[in-house]
mmCIF file of the N, C-alpha and C atoms, coordinates in Angstrom:
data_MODEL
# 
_entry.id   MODEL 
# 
loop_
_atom_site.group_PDB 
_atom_site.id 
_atom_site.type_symbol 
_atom_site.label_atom_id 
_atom_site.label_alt_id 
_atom_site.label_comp_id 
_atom_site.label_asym_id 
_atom_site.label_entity_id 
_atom_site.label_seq_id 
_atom_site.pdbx_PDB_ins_code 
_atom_site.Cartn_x 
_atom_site.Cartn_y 
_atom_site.Cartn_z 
_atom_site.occupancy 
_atom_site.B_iso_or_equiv 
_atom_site.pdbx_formal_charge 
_atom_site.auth_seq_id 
_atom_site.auth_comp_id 
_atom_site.auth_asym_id 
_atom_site.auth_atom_id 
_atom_site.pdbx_PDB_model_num 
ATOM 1   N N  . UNK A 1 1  ? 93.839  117.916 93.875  1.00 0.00 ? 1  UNK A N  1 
ATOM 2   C CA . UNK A 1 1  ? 95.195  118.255 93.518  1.00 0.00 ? 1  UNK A CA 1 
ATOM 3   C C  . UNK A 1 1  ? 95.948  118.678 94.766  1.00 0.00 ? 1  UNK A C  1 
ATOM 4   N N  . UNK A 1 2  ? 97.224  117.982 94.716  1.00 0.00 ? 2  UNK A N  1 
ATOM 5   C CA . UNK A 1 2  ? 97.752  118.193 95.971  1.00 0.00 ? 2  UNK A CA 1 
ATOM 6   C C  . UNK A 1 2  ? 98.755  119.986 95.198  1.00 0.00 ? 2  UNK A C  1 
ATOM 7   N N  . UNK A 1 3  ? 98.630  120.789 97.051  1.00 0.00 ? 3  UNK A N  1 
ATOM 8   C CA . UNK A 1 3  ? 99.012  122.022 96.665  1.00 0.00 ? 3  UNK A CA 1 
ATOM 9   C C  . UNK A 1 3  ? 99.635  122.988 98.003  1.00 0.00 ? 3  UNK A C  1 
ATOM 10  N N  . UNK A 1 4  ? 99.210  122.862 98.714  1.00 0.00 ? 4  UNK A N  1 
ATOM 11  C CA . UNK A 1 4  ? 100.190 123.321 99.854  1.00 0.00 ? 4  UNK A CA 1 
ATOM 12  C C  . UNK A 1 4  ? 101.279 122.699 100.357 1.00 0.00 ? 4  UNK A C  1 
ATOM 13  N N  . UNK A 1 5  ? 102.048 122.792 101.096 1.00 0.00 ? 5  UNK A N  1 
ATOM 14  C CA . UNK A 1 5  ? 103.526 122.020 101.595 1.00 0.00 ? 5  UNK A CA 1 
ATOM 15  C C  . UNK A 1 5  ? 102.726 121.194 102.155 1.00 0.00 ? 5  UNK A C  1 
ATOM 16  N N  . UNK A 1 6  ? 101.883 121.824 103.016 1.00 0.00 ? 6  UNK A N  1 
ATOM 17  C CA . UNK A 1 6  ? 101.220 120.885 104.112 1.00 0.00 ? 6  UNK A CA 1 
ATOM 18  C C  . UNK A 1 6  ? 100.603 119.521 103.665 1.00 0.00 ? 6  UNK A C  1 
ATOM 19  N N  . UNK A 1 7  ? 99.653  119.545 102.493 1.00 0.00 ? 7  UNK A N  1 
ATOM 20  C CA . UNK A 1 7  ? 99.541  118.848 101.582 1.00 0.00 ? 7  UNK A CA 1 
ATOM 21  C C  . UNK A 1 7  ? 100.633 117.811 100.842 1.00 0.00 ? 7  UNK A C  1 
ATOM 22  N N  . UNK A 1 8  ? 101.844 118.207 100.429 1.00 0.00 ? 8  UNK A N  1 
ATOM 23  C CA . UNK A 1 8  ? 103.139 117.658 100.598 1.00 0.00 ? 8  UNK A CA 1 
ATOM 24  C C  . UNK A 1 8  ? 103.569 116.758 100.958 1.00 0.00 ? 8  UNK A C  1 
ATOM 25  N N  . UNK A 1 9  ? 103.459 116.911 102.288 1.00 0.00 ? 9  UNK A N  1 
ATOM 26  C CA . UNK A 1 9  ? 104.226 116.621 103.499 1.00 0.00 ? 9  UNK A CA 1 
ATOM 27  C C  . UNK A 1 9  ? 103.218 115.428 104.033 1.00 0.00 ? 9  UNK A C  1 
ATOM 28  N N  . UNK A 1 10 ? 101.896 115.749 103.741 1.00 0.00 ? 10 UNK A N  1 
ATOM 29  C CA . UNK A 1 10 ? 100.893 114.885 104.028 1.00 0.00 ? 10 UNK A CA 1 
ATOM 30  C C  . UNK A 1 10 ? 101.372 113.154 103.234 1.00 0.00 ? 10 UNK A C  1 
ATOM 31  N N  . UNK A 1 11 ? 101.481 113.663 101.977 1.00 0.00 ? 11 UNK A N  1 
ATOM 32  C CA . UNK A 1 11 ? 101.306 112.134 101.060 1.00 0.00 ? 11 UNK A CA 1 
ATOM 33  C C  . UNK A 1 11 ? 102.711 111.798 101.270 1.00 0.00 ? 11 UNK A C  1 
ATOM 34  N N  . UNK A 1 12 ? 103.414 112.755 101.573 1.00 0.00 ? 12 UNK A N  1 
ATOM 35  C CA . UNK A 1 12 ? 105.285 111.879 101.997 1.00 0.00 ? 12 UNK A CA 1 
ATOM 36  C C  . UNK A 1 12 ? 104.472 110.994 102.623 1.00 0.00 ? 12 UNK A C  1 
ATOM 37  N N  . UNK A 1 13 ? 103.726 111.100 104.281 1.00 0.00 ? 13 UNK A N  1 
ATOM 38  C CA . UNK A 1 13 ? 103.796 110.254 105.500 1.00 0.00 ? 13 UNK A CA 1 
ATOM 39  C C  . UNK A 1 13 ? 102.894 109.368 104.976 1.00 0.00 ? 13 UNK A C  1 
ATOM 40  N N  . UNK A 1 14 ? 101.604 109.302 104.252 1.00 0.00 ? 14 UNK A N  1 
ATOM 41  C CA . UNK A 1 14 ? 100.768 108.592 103.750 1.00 0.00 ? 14 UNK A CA 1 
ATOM 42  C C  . UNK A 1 14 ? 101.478 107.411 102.876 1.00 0.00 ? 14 UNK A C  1 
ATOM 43  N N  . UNK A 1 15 ? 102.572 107.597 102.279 1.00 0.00 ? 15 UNK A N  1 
ATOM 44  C CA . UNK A 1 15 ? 103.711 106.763 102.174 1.00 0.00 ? 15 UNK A CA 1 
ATOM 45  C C  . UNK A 1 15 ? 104.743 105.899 102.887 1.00 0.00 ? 15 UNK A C  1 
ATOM 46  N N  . UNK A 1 16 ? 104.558 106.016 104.043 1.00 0.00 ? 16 UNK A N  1 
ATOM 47  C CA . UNK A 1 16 ? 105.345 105.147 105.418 1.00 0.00 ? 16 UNK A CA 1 
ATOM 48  C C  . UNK A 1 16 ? 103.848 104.372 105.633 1.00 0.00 ? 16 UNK A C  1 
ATOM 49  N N  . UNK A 1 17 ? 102.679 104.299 105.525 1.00 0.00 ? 17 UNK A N  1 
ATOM 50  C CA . UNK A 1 17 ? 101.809 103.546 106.300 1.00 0.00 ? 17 UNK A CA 1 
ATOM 51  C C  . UNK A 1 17 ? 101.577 102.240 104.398 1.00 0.00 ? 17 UNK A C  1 
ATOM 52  N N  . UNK A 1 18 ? 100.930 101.053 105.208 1.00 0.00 ? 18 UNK A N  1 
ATOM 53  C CA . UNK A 1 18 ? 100.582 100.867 104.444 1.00 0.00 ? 18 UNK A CA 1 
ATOM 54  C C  . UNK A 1 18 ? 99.480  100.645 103.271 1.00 0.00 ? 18 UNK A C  1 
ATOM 55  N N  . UNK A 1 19 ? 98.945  99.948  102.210 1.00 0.00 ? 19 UNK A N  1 
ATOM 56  C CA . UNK A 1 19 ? 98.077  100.127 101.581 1.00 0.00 ? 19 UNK A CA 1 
ATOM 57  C C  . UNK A 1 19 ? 96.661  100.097 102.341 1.00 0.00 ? 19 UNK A C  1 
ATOM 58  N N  . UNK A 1 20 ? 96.179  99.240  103.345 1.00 0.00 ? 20 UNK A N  1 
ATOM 59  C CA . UNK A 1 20 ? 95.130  99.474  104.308 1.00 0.00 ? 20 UNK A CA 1 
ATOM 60  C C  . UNK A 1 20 ? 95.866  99.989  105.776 1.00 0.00 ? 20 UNK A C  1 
ATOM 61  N N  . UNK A 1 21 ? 95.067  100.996 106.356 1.00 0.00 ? 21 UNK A N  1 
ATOM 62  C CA . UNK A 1 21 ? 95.274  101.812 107.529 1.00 0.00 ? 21 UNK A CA 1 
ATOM 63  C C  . UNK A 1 21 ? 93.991  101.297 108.460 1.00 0.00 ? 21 UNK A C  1 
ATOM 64  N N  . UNK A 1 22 ? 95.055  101.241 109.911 1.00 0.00 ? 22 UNK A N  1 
ATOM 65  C CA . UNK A 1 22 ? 93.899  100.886 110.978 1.00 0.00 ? 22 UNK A CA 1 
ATOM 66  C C  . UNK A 1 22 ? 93.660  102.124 111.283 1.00 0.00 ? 22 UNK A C  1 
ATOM 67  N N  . UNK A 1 23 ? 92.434  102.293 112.543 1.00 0.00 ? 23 UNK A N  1 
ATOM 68  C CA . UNK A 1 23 ? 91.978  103.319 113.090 1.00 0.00 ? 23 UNK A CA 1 
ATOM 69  C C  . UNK A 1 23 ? 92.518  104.370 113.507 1.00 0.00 ? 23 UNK A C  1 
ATOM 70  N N  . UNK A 1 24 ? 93.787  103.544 114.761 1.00 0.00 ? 24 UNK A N  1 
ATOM 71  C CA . UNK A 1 24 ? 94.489  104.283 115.004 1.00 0.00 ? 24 UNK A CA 1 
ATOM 72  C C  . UNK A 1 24 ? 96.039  105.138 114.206 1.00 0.00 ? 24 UNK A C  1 
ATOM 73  N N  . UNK A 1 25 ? 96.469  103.991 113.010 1.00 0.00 ? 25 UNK A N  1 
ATOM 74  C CA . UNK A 1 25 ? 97.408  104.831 112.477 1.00 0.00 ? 25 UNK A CA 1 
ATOM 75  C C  . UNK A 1 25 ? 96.586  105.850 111.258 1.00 0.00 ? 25 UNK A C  1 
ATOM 76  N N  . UNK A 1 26 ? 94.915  106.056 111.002 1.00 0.00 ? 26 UNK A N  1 
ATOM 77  C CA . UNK A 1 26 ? 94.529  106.938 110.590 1.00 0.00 ? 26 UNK A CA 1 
ATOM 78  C C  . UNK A 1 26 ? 94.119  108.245 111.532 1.00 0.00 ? 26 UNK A C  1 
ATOM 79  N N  . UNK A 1 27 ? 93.748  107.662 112.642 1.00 0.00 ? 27 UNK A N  1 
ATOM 80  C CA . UNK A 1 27 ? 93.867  108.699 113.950 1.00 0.00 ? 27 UNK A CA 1 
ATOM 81  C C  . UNK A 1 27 ? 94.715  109.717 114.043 1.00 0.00 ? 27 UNK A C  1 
ATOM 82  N N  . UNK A 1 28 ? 95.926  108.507 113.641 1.00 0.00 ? 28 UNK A N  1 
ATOM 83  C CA . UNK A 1 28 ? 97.152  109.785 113.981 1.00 0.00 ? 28 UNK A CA 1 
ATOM 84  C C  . UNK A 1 28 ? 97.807  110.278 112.889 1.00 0.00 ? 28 UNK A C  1 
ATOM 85  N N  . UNK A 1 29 ? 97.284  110.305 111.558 1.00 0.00 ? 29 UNK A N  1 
ATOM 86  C CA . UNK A 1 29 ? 97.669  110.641 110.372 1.00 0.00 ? 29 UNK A CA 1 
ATOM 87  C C  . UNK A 1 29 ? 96.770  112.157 110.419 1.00 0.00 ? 29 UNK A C  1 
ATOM 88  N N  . UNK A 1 30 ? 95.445  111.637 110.730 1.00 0.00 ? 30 UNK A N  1 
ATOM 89  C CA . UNK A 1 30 ? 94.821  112.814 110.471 1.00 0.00 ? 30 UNK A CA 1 
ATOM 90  C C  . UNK A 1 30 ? 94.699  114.270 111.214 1.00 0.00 ? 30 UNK A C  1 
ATOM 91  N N  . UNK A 1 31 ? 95.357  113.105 112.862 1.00 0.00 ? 31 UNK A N  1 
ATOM 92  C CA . UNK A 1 31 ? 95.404  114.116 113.776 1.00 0.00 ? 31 UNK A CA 1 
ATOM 93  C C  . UNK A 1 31 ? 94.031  114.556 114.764 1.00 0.00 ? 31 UNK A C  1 
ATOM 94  N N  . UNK A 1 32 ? 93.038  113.223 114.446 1.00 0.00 ? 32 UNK A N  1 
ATOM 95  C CA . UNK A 1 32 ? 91.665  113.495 114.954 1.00 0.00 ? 32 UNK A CA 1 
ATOM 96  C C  . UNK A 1 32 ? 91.762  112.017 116.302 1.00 0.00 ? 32 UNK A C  1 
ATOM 97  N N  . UNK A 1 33 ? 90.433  111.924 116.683 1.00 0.00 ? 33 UNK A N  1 
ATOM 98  C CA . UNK A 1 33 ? 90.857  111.195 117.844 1.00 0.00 ? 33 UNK A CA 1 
ATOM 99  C C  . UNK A 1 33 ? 89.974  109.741 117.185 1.00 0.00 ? 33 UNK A C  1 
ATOM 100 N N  . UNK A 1 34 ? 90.434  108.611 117.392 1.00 0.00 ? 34 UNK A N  1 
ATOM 101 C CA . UNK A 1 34 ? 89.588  107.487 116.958 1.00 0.00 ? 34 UNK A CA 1 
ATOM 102 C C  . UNK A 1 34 ? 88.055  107.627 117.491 1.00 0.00 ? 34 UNK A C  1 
ATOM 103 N N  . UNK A 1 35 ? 87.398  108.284 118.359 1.00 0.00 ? 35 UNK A N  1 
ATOM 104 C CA . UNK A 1 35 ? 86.534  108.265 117.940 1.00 0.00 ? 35 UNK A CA 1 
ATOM 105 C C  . UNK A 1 35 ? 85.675  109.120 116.661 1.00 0.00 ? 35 UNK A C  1 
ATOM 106 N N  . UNK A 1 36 ? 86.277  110.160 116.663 1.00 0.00 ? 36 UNK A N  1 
ATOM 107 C CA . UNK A 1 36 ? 85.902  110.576 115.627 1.00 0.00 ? 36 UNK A CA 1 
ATOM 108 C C  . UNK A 1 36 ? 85.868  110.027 113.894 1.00 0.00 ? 36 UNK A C  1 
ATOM 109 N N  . UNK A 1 37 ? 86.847  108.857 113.951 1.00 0.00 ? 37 UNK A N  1 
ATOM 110 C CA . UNK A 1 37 ? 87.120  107.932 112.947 1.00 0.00 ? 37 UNK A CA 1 
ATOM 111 C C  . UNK A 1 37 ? 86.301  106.726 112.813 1.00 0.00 ? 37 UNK A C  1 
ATOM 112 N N  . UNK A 1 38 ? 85.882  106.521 113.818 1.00 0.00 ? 38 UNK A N  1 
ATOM 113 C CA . UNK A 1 38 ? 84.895  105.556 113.784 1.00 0.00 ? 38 UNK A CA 1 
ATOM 114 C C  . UNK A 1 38 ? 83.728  106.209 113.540 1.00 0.00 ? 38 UNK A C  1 
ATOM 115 N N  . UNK A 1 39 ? 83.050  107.180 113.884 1.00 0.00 ? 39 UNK A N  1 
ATOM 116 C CA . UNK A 1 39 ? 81.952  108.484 113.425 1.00 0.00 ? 39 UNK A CA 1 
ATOM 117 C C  . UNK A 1 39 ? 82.113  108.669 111.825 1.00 0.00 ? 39 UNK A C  1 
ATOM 118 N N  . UNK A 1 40 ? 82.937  108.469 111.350 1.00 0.00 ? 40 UNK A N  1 
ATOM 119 C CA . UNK A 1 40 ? 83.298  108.812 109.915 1.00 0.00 ? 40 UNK A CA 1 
ATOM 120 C C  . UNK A 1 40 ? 83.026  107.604 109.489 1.00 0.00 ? 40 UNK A C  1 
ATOM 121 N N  . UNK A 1 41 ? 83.632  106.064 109.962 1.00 0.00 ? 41 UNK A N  1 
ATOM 122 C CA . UNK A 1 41 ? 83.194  104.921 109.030 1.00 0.00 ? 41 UNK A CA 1 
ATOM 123 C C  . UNK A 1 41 ? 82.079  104.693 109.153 1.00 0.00 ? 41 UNK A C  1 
ATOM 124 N N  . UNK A 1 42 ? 81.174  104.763 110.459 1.00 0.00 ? 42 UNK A N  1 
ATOM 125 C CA . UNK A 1 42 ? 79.262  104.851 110.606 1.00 0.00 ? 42 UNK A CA 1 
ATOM 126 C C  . UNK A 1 42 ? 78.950  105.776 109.360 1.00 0.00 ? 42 UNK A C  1 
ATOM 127 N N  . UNK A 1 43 ? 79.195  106.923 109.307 1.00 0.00 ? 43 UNK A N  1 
ATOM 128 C CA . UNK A 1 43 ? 78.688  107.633 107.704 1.00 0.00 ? 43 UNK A CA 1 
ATOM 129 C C  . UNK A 1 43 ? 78.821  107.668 106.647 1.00 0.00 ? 43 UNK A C  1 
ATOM 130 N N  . UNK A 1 44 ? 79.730  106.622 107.053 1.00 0.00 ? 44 UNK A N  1 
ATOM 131 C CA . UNK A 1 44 ? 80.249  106.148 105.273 1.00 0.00 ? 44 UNK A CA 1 
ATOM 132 C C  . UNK A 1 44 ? 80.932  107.236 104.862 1.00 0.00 ? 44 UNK A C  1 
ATOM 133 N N  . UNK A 1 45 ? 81.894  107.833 105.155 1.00 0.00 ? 45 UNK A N  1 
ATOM 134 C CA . UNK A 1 45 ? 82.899  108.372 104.764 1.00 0.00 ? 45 UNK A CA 1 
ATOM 135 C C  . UNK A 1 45 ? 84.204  108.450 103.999 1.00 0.00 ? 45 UNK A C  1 
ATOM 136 N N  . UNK A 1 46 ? 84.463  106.960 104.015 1.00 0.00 ? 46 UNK A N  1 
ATOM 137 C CA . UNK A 1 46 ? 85.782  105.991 104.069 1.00 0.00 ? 46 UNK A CA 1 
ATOM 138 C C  . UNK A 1 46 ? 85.108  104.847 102.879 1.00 0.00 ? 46 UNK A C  1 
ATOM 139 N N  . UNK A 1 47 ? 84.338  105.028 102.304 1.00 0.00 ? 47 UNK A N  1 
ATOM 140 C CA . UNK A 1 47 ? 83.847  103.755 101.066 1.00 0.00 ? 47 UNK A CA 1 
ATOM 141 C C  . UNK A 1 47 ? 83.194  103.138 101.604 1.00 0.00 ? 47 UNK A C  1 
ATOM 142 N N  . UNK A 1 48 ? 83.966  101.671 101.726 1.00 0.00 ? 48 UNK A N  1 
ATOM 143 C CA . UNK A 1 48 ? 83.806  100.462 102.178 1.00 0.00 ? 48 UNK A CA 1 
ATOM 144 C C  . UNK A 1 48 ? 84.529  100.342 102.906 1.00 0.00 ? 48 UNK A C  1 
ATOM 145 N N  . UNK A 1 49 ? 85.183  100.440 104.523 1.00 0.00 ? 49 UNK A N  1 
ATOM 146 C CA . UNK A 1 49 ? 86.094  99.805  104.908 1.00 0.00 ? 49 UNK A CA 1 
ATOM 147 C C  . UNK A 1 49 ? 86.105  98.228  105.036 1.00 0.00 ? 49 UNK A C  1 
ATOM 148 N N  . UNK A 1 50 ? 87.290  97.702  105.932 1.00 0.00 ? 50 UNK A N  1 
ATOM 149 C CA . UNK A 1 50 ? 87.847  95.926  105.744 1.00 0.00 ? 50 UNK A CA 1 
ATOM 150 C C  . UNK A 1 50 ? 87.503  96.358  107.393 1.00 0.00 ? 50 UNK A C  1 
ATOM 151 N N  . UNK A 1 51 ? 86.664  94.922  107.952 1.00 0.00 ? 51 UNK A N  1 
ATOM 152 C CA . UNK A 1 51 ? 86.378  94.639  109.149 1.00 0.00 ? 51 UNK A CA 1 
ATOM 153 C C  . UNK A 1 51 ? 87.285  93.417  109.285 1.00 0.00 ? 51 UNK A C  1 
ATOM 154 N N  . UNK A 1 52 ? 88.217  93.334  110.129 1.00 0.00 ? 52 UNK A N  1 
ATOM 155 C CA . UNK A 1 52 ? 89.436  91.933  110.522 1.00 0.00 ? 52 UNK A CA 1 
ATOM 156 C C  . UNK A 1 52 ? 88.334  92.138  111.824 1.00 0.00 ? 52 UNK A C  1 
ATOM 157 N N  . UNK A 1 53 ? 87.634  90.978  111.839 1.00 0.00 ? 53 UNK A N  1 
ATOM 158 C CA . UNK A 1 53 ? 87.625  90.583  113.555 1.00 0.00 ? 53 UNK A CA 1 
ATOM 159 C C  . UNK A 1 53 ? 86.931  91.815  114.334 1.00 0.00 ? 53 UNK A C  1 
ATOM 160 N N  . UNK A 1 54 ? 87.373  92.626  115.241 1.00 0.00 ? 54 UNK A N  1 
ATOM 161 C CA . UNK A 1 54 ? 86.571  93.646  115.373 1.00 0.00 ? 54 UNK A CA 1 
ATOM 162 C C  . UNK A 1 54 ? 87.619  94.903  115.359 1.00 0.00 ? 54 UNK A C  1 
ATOM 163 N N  . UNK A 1 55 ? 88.352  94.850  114.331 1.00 0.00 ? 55 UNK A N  1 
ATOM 164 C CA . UNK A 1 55 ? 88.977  96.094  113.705 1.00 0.00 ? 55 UNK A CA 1 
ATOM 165 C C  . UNK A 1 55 ? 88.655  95.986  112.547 1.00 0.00 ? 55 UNK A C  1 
ATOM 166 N N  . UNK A 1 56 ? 88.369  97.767  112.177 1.00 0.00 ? 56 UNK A N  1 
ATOM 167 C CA . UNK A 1 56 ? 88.285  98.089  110.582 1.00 0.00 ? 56 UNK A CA 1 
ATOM 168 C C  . UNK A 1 56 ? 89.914  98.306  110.151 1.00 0.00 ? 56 UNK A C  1 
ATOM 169 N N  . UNK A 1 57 ? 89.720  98.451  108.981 1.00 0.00 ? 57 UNK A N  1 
ATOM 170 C CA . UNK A 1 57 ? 91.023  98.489  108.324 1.00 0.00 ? 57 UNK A CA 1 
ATOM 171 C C  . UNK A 1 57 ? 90.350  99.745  106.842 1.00 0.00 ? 57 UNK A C  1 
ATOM 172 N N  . UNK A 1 58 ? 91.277  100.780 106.616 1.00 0.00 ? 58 UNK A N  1 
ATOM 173 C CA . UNK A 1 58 ? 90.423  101.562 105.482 1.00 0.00 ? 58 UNK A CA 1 
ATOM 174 C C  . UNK A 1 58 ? 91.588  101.525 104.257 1.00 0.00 ? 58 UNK A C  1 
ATOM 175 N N  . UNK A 1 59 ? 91.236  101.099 103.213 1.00 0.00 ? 59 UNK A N  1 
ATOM 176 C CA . UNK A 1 59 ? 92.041  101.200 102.262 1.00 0.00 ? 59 UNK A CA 1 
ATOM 177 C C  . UNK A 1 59 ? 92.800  102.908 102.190 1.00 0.00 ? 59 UNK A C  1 
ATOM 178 N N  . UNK A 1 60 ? 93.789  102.832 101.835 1.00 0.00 ? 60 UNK A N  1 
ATOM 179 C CA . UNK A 1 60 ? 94.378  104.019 101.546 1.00 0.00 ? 60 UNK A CA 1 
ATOM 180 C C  . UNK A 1 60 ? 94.322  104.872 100.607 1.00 0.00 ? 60 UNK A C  1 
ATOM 181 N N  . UNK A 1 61 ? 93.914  104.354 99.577  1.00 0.00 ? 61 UNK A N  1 
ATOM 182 C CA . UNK A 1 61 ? 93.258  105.157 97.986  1.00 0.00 ? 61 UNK A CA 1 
ATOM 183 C C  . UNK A 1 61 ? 91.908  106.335 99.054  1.00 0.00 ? 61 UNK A C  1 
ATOM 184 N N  . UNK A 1 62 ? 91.104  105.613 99.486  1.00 0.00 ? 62 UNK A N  1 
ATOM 185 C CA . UNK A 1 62 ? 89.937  106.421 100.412 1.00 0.00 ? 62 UNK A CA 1 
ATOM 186 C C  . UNK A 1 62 ? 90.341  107.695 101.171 1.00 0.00 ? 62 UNK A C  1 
ATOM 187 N N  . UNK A 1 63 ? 91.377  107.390 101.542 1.00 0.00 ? 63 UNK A N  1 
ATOM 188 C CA . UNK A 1 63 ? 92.523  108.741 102.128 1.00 0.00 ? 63 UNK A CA 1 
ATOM 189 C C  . UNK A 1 63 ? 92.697  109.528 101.363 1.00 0.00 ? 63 UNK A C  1 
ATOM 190 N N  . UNK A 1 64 ? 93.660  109.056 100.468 1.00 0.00 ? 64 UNK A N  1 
ATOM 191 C CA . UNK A 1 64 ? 93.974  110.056 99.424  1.00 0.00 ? 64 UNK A CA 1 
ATOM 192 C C  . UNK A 1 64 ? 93.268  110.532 98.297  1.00 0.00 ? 64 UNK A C  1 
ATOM 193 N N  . UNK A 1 65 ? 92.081  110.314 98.455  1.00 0.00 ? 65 UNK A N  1 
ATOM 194 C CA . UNK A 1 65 ? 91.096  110.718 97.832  1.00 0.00 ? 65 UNK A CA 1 
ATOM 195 C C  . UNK A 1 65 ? 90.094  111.685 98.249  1.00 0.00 ? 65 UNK A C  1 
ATOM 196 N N  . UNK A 1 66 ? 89.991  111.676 99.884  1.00 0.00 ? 66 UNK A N  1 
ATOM 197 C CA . UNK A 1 66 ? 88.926  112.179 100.502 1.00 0.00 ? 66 UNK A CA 1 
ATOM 198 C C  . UNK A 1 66 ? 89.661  113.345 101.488 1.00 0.00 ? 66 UNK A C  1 
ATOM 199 N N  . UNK A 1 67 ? 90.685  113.460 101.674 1.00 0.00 ? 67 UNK A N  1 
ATOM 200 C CA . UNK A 1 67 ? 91.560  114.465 101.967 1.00 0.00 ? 67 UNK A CA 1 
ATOM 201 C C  . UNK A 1 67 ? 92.460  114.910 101.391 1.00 0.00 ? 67 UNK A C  1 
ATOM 202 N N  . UNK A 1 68 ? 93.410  114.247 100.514 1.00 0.00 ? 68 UNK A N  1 
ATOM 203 C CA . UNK A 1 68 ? 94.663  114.831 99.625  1.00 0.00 ? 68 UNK A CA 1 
ATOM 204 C C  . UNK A 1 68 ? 93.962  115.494 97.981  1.00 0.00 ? 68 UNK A C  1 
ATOM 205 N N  . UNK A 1 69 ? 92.935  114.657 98.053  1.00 0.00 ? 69 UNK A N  1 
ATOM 206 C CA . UNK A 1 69 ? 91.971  115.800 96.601  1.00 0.00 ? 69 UNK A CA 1 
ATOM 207 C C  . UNK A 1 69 ? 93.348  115.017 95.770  1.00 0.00 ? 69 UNK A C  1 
ATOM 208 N N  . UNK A 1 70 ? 93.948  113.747 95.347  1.00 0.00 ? 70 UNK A N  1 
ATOM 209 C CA . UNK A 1 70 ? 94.698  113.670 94.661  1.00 0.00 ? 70 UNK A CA 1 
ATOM 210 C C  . UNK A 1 70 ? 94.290  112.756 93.213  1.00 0.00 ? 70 UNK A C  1 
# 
C-alpha cells in the first residue's frame, strides 16, 4: 500500500517511464547505481526480466510491486 508522500511521488514518476524499464532508467528511478541492478536481476529480484540483445529490460508491474507494496 502506497503511504508516504515519498511513496506518492514515487508512482507519479513510475508513470513518465514506460511499461518495461531499462537498467539505467531503473538506476535512476531507484536512485541505486546499475550495478547494483544488475546484482538484483542475478538474484532474481525483478521476476523474469526481457533480455533485448545484451540489455535487460524489467517489466514495470515488478517495480511496483517490489518497492511501491502497491
Amino acid at each position: 500500500m502506497v503511504g508516504s508522500h515519498n511513496d506518492i511521488q514515487r508512482v507519479l514518476n513510475l508513470d513518465s517511464y514506460g511499461d518495461l524499464m531499462s537498467t539505467k532508467d531503473l538506476s535512476t528511478f531507484l536512485g541505486v547505481s546499475k550495478q547494483t541492478i544488475y546484482k538484483e536481476i542475478r538474484d532474481g529480484k525483478f521476476g523474469v526480466p526481457l533480455k533485448f540483445g545484451r540489455e535487460y529490460r524489467i517489466p514495470k508491474i515488478y517495480i511496483s510491486r517490489k518497492y511501491l507494496q502497491v
